[in-house]
C-alpha positions in Angstrom: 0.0 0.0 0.0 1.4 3.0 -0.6 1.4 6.0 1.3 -0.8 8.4 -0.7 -3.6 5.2 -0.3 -2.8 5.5 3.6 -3.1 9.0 3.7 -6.5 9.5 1.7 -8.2 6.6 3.6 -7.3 7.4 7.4 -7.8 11.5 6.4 -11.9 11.4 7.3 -11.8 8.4 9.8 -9.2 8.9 11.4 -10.2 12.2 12.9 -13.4 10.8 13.7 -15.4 13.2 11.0 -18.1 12.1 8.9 -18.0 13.3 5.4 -20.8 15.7 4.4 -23.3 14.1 2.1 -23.5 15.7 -1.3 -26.6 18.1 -0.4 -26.8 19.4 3.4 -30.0 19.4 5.0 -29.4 23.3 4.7 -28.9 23.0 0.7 -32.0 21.1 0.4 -33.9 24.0 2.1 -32.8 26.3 -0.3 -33.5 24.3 -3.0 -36.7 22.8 -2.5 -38.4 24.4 -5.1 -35.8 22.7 -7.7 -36.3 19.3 -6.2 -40.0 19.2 -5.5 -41.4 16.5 -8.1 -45.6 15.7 -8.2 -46.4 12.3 -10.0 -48.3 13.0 -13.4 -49.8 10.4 -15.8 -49.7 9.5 -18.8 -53.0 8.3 -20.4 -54.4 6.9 -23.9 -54.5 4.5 -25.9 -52.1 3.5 -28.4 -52.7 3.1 -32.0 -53.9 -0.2 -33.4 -51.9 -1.9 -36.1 -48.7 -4.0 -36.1 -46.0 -3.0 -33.8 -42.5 -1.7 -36.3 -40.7 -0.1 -33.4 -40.1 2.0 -30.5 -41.6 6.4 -30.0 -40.0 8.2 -27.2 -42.4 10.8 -26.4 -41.2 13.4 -24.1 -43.1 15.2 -21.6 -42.9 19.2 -22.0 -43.1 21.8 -19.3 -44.5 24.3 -21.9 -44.7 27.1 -18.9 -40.7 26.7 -19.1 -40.0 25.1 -22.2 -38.3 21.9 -20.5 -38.0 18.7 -21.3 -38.9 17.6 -17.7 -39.4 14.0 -18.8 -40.1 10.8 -21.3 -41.4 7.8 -22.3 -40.3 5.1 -24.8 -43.7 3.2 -26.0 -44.7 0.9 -29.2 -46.1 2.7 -31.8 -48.5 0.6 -32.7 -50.0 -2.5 -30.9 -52.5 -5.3 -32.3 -55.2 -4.1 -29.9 -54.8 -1.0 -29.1 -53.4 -1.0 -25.4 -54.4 1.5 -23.2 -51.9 3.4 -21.5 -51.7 4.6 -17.7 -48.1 5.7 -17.3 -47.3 7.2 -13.9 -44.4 9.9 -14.2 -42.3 12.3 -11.2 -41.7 15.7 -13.0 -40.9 19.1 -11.3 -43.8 21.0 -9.3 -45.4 23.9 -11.0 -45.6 23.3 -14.7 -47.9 22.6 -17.6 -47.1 19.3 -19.2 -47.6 17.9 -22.6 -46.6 14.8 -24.1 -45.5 14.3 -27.3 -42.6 14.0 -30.2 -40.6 16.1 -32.0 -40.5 16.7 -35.8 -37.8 16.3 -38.4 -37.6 20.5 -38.1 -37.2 20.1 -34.5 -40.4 21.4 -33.8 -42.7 20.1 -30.4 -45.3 18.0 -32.0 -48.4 17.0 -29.2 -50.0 13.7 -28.9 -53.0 13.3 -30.1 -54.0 10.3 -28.4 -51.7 10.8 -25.6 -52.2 13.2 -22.5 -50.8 13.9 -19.3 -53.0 13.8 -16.3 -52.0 15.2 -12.7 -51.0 18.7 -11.6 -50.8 21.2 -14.7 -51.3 18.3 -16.8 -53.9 18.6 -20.1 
């Protein structure tokens, strides 16, 4: 063992010191209106037809603009699954699900929708 190794690992235990988690209880007070999430849902039904791949649909905060959270689905299924997708996203916003376009534009579901606080 060398003595670098020596030093690093007796440096906190030795003196008996805990090390400080990565947020104090006094940095989570301050920031509680950044990490406050509510649980939304998503809702719908897919559309019927044979399944060819994968949509990630992404759940907008349009208030801020944010991307606040997603959801990778089928895009098509045989019968036409119902969807009841529950979601944590940041308090306070108005969420909409959907995809985005080859121009990059915000495209909304329209058999999709987000239920719960500011939801559609």
């Amino acid at each position: 063992m060398t003595s670098d190794h020596r030093r690093r690992s007796d440096s906190a235990g030795a003196r008996g010191v805990s090390p400080e988690p990565p947020l104090t209880p006094g940095g989570k007070l301050l920031y509680a209106a950044v990490l406050a999430a509510v649980e939304v849902t998503v809702t719908g039904s897919l559309p019927t037809g044979n399944t060819t791949g994968n949509v990630t649909y992404f759940i907008a905060d349009r208030s801020k603009n944010a991307i606040v959270g997603q959801v990778v689905l089928p895009d098509a299924t045989p019968q036409g699954n119902p969807v009841a997708i529950p979601i944590r996203v940041p308090t306070g916003g108005s969420y909409e699900i959907g995809t985005f376009d080859v121009n990059g534009a915000f495209q909304p579901s329209s058999f999709l929708r987000v239920i719960g606080p500011g939801g559609a």
